[in-house]
N, C-alpha and C positions, 0 to 999 in steps of 0.2 A: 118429187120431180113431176115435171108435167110434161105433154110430150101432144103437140098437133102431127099426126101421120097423113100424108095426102099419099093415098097411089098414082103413080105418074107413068107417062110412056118413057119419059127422059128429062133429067135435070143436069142442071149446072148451075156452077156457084162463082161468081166470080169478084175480086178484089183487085183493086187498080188497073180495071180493063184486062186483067188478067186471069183464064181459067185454073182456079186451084183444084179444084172436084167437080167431078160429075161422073153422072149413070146410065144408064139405059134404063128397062124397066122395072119397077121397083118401087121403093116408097121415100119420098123425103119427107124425115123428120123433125120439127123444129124441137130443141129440147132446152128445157126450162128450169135452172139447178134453185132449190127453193132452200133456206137457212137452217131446217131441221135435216135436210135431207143426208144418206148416209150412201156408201159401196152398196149394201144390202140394198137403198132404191134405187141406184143404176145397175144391178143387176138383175132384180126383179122388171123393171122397165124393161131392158133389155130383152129379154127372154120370153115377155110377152109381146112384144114388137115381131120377134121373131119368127115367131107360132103366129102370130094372129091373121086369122085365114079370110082376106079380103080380097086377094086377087083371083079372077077368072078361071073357073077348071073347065075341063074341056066342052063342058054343057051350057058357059057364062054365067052358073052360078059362081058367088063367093065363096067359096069353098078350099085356096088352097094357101097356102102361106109361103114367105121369101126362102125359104126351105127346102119346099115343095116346087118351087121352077127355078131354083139357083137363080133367083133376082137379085137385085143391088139396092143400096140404102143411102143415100145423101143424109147425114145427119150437120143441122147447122145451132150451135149455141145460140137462145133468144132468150136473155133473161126478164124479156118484156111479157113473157107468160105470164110473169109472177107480179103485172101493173095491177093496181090496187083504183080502179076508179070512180070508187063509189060515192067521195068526196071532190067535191070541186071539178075543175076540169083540167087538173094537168094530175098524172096518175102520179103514185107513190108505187116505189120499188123496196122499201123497207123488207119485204117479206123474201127477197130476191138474194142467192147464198153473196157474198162476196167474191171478187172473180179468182183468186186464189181458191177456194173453198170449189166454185164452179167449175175451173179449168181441171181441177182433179178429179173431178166427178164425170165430167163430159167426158175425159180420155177412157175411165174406169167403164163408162155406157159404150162408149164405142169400140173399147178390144173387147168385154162382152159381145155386141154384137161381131163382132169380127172372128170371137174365137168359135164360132156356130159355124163358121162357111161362106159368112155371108161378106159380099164385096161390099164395102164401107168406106167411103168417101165422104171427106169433111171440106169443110169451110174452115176460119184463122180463126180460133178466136177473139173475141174483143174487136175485132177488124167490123170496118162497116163495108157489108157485101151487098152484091146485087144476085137474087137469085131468080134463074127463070127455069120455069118448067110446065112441062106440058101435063095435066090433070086427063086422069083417065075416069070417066064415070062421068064427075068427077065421084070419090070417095073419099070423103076426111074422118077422120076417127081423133076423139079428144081422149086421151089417157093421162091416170094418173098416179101413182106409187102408192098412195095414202088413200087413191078409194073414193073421191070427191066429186069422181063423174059419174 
């Protein structure tokens, strides 16, 4: 699984002009279900998303996690993690789980993350969204299940 986290002041995700999710402060995650991938790496993802201590403590260092200030999480299905563009110019998704195979995986990431405390707000899968949000820092963080960043 591969997972782009941005910390944000506030996000929203929305589908046919309509808001499905959104947060206040917190992080949205784009997450990335890749064909080997297992529950064991939406768990693991999960949990280090959780913990991982990039938002502001009361000093402005990074030091506290969505844990640690009961912040909120946008997470949106993007299997274009997994584009392949190192040939040619139009990417290859071969390496990308199937959306049966993903949509199981993405739920499994997100009541992880949900069964921690933390507010968790999705987007549709397979839907084509528009997401906007406001970047804090900014701060991005590339993560990945298998270890690759």
């Amino acid at each position: 699984m591969r997972a782009v986290v941005q910390r944000v002041k506030k996000a929203a995700v929305h589908v046919d002009s309509e808001v499905v999710g959104s947060i206040g402060s917190g992080f949205v995650v784009f997450l990335g279900v890749g064909q080997d991938d297992t529950a064991a790496d939406a768990h693991y993802l999960a949990d280090k998303i959780a913990g991982l201590r990039i938002l502001g403590d009361a000093h402005g260092r990074m030091n506290e996690s969505l844990r640690d200030q009961d912040a909120e999480a946008l997470v949106i299905s993007q299997f274009t993690l997994y584009g392949d563009c190192r040939r040619g110019r139009r990417p290859s998704f071969s390496s990308a789980a199937p959306p049966d195979t993903a949509e199981t995986l993405y739920s499994k990431f997100t009541q992880r993350l949900s069964s921690q405390g933390i507010y968790t707000a999705t987007g549709v899968f397979q839907a084509h969204m528009q997401v906007e949000l406001v970047n804090d820092g900014p701060v991005t963080m590339l993560l990945e299940s298998k270890g690759a960043f």
